[in-house]
N, C-alpha and C positions, 0 to 999 in steps of 0.2 A: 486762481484769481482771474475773473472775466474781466476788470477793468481795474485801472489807477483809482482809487481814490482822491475824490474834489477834497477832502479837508488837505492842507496843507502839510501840516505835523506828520497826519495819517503816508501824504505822497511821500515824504522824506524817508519816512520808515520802511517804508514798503522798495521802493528805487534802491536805498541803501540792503535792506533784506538781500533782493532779489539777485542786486551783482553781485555782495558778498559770498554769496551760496552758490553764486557760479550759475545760476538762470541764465543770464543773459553775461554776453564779453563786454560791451558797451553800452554808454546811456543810448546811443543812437538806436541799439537794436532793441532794447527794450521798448522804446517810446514808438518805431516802427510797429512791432509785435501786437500795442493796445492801440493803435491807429492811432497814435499822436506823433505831432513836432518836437522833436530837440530842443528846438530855440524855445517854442510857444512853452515846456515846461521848465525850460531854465528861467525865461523869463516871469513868470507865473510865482515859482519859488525864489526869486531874489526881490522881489517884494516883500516876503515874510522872511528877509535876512538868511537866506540859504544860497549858496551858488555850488557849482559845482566844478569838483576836484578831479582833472584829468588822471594825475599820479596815482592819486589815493583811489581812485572810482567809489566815490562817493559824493552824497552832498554834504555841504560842511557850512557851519556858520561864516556870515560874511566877517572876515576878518583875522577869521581863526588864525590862518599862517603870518599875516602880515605881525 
């Protein structure tokens, strides 16, 4: 993969993929990796109801745990 994907759904998928599979340890290093911000892609995807799960390392719908 050269870059994240702009669709939203598609970035969840792919971020979720890519820690799963042990690519990357952290959303930090992964967002480093494709020259992006942490925050700018948290906050990007918590517009479209996603944020993101330290424990689980993933993104998860907003609300999920609560």
């Amino acid at each position: 993969m050269e870059r994240l994907p702009k669709d939203p759904f598609m970035l969840v998928s792919s971020i979720n993929m890519l820690l799963r599979d042990g690519e990357f340890d952290s959303l930090e290093e992964l967002c480093h990796s494709f020259d992006r911000e942490p925050e700018e892609v948290k906050a990007e995807l918590l517009q479209h109801g996603y944020v993101y799960s330290e424990e689980q390392k993933q993104m998860r719908p907003a609300g999920y745990n609560d």
